[in-house]
PQR file of N, CA, C, O and H, with PARSE charges and radii, in Angstrom:
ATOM      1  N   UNK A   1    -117.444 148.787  49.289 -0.4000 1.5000
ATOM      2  CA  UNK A   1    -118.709 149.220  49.865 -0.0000 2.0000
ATOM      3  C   UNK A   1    -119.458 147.975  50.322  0.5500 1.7000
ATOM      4  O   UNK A   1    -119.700 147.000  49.611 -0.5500 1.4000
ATOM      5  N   UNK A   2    -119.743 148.109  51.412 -0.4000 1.5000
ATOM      6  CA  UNK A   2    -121.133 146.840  51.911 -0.0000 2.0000
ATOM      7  C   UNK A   2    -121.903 147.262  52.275  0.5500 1.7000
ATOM      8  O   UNK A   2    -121.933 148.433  52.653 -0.5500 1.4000
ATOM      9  H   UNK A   2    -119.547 148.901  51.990  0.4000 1.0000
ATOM     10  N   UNK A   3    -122.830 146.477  52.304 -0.4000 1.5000
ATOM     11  CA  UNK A   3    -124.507 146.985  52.564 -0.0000 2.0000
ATOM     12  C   UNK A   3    -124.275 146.259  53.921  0.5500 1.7000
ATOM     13  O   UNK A   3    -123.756 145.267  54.434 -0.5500 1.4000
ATOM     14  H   UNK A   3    -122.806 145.525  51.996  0.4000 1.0000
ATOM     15  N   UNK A   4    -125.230 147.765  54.262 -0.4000 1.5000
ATOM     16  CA  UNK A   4    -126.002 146.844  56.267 -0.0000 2.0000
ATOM     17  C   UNK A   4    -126.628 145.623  55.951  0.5500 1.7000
ATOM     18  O   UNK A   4    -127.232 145.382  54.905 -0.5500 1.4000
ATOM     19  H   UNK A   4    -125.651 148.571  53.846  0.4000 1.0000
ATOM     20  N   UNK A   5    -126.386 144.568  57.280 -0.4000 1.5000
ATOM     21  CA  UNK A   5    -126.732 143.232  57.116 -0.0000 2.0000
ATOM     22  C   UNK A   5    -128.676 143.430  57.295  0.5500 1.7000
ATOM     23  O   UNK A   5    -129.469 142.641  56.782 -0.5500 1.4000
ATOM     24  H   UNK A   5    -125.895 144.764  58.129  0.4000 1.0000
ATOM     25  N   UNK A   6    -129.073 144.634  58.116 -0.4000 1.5000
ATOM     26  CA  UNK A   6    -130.232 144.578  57.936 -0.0000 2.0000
ATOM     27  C   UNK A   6    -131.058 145.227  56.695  0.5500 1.7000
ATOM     28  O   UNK A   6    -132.248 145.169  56.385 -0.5500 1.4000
ATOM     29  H   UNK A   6    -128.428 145.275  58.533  0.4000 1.0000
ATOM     30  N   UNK A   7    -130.149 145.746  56.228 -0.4000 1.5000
ATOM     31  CA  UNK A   7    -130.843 146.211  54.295 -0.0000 2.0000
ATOM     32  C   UNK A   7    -130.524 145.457  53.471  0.5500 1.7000
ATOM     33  O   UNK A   7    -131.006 145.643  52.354 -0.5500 1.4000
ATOM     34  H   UNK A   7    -129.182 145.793  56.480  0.4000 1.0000
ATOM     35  N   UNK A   8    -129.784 144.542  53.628 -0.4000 1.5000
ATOM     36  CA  UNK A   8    -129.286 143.447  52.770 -0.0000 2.0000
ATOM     37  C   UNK A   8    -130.094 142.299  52.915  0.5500 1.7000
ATOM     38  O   UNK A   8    -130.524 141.603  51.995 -0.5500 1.4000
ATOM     39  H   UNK A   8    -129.393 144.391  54.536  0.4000 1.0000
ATOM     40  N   UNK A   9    -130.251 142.164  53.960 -0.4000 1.5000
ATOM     41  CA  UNK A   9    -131.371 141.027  54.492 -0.0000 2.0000
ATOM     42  C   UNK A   9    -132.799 140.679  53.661  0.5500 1.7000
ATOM     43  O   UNK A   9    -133.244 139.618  53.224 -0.5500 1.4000
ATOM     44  H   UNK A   9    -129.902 142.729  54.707  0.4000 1.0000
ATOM     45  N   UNK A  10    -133.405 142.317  53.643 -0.4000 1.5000
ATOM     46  CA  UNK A  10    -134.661 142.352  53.959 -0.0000 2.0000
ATOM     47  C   UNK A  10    -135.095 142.410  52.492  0.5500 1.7000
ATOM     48  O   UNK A  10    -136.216 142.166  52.046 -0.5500 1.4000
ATOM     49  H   UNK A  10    -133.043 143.179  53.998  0.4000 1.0000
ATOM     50  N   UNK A  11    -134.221 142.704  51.965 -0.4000 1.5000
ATOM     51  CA  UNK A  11    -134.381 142.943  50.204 -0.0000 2.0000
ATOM     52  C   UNK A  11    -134.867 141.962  49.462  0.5500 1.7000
ATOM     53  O   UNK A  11    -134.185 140.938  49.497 -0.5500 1.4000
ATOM     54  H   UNK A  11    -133.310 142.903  52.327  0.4000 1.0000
ATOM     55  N   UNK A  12    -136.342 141.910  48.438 -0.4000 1.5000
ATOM     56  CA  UNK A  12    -136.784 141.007  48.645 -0.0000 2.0000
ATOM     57  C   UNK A  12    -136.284 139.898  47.055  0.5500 1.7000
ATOM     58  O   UNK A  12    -136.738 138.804  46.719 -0.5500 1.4000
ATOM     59  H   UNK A  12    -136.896 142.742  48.410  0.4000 1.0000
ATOM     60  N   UNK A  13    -135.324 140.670  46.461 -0.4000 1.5000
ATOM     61  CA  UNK A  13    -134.428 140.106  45.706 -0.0000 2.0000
ATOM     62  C   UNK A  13    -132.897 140.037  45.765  0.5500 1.7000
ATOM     63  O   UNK A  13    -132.115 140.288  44.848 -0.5500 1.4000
ATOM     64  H   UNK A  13    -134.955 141.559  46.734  0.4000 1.0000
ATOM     65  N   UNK A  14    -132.622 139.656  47.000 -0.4000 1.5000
ATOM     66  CA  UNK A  14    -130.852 139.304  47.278 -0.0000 2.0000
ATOM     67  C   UNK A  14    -130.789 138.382  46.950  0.5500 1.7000
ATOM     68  O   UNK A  14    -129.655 138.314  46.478 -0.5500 1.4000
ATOM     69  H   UNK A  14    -133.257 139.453  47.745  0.4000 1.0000
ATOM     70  N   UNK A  15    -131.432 137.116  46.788 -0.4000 1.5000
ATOM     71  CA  UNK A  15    -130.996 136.216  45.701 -0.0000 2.0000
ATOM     72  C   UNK A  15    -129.984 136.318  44.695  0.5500 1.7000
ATOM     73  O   UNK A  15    -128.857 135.860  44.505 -0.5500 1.4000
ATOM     74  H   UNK A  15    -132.353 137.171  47.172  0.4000 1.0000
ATOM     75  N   UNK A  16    -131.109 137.387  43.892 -0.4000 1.5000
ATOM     76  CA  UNK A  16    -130.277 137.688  42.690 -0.0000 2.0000
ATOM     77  C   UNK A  16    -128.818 138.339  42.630  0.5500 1.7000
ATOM     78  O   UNK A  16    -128.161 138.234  41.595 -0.5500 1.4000
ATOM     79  H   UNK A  16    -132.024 137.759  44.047  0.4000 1.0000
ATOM     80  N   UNK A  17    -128.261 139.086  43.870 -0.4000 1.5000
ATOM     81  CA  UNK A  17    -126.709 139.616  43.968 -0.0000 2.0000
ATOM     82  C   UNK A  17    -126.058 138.816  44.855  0.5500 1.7000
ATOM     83  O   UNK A  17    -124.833 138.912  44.787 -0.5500 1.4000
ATOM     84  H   UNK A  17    -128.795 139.171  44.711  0.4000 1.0000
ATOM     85  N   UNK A  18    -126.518 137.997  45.729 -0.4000 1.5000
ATOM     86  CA  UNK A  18    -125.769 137.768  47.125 -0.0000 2.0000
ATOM     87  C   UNK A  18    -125.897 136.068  47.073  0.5500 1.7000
ATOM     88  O   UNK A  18    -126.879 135.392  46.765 -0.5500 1.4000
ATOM     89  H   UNK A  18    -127.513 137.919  45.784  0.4000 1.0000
ATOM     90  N   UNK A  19    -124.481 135.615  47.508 -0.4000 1.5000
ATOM     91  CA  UNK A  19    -124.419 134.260  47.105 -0.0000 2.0000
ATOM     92  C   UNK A  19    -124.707 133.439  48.733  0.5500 1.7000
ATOM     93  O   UNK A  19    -125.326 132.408  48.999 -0.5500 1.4000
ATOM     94  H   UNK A  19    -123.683 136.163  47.759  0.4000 1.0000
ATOM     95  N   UNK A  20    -124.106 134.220  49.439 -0.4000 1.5000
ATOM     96  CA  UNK A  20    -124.027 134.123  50.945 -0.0000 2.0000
ATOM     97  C   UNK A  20    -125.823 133.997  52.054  0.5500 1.7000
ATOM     98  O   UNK A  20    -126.500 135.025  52.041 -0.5500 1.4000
ATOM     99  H   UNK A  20    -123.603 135.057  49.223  0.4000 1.0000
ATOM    100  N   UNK A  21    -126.224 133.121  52.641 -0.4000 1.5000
ATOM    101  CA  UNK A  21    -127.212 132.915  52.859 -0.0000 2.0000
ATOM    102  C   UNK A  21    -127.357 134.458  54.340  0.5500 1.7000
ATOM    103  O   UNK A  21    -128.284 135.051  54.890 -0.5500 1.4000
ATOM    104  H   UNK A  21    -125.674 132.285  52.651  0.4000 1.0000
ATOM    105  N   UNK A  22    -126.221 134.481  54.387 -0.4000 1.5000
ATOM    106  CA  UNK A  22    -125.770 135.106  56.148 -0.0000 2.0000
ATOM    107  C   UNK A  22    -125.630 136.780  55.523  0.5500 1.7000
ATOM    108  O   UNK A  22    -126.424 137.702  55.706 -0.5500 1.4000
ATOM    109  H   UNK A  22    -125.468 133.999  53.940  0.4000 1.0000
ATOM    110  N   UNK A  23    -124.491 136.790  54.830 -0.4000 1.5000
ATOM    111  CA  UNK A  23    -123.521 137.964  55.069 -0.0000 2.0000
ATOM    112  C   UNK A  23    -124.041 138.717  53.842  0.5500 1.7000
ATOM    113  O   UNK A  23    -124.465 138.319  52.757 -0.5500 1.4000
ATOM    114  H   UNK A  23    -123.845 136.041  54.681  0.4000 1.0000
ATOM    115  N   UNK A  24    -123.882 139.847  54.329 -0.4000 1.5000
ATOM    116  CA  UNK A  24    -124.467 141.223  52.911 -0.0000 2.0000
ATOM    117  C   UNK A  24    -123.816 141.322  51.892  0.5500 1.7000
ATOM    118  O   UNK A  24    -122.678 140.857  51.947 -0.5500 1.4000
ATOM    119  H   UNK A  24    -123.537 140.170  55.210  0.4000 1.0000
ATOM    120  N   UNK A  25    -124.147 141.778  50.949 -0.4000 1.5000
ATOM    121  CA  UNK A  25    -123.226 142.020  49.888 -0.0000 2.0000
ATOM    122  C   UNK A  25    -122.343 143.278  49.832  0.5500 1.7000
ATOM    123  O   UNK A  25    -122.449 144.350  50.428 -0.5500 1.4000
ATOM    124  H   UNK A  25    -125.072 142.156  50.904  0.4000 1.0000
ATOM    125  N   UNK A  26    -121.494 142.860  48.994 -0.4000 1.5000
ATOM    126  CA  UNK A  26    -120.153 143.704  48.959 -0.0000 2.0000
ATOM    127  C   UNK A  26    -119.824 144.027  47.766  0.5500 1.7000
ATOM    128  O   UNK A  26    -119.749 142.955  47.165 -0.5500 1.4000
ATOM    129  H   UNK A  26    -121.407 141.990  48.510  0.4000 1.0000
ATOM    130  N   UNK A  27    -119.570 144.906  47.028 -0.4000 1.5000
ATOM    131  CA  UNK A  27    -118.965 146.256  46.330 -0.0000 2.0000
ATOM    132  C   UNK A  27    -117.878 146.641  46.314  0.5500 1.7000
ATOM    133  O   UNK A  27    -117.408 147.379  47.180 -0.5500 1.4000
ATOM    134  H   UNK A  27    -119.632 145.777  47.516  0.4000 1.0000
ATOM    135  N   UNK A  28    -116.978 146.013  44.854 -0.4000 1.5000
ATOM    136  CA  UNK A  28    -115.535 147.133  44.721 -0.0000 2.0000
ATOM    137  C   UNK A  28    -115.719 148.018  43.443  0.5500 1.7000
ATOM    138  O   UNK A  28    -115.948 147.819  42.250 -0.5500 1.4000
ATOM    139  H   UNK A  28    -117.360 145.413  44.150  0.4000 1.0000
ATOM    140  N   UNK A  29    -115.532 148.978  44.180 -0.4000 1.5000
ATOM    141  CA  UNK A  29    -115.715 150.363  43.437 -0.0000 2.0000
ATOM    142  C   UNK A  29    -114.631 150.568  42.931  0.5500 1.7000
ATOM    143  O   UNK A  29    -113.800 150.872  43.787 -0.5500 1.4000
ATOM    144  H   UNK A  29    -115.346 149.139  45.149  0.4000 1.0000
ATOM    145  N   UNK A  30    -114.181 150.540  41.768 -0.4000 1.5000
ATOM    146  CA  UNK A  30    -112.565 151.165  41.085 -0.0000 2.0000
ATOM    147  C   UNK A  30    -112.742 152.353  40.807  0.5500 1.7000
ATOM    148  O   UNK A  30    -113.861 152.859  40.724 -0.5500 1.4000
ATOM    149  H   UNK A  30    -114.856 150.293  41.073  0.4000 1.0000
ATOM    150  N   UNK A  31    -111.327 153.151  40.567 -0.4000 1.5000
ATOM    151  CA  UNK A  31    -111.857 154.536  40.198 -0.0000 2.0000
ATOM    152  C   UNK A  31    -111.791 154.771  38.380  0.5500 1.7000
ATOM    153  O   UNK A  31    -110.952 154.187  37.694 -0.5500 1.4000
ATOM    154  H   UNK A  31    -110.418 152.739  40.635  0.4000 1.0000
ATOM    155  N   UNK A  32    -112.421 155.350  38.029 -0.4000 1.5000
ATOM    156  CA  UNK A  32    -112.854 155.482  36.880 -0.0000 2.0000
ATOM    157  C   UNK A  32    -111.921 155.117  35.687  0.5500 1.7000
ATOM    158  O   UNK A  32    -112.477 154.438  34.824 -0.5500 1.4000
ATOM    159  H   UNK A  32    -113.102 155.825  38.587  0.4000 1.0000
ATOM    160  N   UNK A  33    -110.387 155.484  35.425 -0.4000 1.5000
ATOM    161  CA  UNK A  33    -109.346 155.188  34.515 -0.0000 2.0000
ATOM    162  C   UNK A  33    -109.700 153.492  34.643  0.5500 1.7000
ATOM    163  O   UNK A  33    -110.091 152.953  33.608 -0.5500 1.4000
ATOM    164  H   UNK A  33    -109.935 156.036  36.126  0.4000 1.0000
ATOM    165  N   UNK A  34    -109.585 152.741  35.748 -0.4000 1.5000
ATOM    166  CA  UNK A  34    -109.481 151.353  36.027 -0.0000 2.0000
ATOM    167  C   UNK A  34    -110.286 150.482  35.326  0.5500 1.7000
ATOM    168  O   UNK A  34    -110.138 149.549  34.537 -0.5500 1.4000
ATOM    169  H   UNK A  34    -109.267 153.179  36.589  0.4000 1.0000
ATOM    170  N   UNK A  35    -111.649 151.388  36.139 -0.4000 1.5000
ATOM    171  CA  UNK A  35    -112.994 150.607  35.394 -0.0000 2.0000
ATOM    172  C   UNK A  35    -112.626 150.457  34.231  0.5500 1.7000
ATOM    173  O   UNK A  35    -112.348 149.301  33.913 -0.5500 1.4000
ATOM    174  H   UNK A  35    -111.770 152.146  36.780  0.4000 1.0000
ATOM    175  N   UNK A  36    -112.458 151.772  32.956 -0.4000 1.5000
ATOM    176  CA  UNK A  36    -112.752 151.377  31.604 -0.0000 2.0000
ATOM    177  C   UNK A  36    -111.766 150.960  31.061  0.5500 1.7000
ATOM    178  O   UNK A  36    -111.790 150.909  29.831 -0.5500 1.4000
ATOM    179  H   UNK A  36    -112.684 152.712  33.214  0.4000 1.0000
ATOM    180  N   UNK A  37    -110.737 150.583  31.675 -0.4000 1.5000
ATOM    181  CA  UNK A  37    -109.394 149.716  30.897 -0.0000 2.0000
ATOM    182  C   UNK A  37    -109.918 148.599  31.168  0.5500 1.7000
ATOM    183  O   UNK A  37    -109.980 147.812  30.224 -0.5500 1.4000
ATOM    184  H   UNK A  37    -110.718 150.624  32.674  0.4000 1.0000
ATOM    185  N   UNK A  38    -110.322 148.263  32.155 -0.4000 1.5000
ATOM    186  CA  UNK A  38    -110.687 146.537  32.644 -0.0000 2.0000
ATOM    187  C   UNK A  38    -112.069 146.510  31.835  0.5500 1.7000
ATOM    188  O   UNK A  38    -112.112 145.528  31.094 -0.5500 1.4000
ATOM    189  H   UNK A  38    -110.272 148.903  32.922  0.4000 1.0000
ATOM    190  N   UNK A  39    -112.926 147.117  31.789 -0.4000 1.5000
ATOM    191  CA  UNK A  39    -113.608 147.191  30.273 -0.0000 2.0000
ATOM    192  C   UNK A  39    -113.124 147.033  29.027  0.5500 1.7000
ATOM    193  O   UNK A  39    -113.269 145.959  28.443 -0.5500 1.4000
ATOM    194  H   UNK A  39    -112.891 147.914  32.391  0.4000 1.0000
ATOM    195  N   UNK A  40    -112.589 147.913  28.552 -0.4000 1.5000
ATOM    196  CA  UNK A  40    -111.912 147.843  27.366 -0.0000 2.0000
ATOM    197  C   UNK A  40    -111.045 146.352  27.100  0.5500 1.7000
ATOM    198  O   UNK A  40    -111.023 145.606  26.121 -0.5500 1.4000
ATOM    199  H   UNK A  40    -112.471 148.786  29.027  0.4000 1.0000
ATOM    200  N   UNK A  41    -110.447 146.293  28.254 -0.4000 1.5000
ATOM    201  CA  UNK A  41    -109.889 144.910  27.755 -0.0000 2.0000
ATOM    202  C   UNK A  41    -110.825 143.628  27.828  0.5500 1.7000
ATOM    203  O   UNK A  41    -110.697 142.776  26.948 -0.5500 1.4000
ATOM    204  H   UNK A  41    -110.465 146.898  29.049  0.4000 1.0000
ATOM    205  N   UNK A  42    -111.728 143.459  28.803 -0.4000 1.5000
ATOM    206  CA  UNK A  42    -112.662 142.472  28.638 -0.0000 2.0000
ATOM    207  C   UNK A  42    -113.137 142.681  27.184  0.5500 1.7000
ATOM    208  O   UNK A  42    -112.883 141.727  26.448 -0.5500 1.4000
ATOM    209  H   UNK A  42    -111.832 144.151  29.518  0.4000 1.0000
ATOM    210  N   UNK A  43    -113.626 143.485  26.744 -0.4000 1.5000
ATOM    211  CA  UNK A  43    -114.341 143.535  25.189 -0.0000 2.0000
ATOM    212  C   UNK A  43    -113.587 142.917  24.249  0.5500 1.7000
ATOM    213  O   UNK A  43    -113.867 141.964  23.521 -0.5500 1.4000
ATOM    214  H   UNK A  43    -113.833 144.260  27.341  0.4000 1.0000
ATOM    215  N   UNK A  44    -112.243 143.798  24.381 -0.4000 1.5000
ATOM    216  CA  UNK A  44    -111.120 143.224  23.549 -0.0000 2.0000
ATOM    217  C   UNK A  44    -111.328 141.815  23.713  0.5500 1.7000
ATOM    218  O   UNK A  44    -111.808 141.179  22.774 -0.5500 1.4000
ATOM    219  H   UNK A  44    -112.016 144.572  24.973  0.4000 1.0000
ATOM    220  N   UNK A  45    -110.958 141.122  25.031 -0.4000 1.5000
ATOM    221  CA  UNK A  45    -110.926 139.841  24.929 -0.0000 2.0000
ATOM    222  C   UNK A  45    -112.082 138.649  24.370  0.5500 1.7000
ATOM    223  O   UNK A  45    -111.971 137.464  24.057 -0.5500 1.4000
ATOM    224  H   UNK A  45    -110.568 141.638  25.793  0.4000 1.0000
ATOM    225  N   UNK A  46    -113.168 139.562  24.420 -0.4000 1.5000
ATOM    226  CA  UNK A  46    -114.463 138.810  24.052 -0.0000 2.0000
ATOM    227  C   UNK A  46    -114.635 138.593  22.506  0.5500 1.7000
ATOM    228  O   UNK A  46    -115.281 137.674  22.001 -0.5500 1.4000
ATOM    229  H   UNK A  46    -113.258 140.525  24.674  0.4000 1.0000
ATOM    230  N   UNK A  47    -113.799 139.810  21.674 -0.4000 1.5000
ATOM    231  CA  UNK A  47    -114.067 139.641  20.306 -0.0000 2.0000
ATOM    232  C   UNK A  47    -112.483 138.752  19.453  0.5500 1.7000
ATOM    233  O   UNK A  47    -112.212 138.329  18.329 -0.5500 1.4000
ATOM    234  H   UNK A  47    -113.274 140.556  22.084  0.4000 1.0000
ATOM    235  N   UNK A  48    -111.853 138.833  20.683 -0.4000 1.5000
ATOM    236  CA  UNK A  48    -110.358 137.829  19.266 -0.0000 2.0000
ATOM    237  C   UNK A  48    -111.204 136.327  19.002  0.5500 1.7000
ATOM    238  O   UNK A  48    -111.959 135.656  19.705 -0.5500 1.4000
ATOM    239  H   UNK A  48    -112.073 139.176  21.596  0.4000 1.0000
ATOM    240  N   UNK A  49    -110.667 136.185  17.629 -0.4000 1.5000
ATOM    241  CA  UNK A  49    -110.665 135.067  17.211 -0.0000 2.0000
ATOM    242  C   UNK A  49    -109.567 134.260  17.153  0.5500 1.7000
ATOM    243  O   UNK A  49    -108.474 134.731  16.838 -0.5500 1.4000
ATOM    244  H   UNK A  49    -110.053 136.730  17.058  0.4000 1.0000
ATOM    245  N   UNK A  50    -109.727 132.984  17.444 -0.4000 1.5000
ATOM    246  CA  UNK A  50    -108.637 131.836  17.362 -0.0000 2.0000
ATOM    247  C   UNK A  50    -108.738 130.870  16.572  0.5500 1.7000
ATOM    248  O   UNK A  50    -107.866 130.002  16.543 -0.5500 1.4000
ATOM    249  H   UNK A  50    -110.614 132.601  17.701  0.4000 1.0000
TER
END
């Protein structure tokens, strides 16, 4: 998903999402099974100890 360069623009906190001084921001949407495995495993990975 991307945002129009003129709603992306005008937003008066794109700072905070958009690294790009020019170009809008962009959005990958996974579908739902994806998301919470790639969740689940980030967590996982956040709590092992070494």
């Amino acid at each position: 998903m991307q945002f129009e360069r003129k709603t992306c623009g005008e937003c008066s906190v794109r700072n905070n999402c958009a690294k790009s001084l020019k170009a809008p921001r962009t959005l990958k949407l996974r579908p739902q099974d994806e998301y919470e495995a790639l969740t689940s495993r980030r967590i996982e990975q956040q709590t092992l100890i070494f």
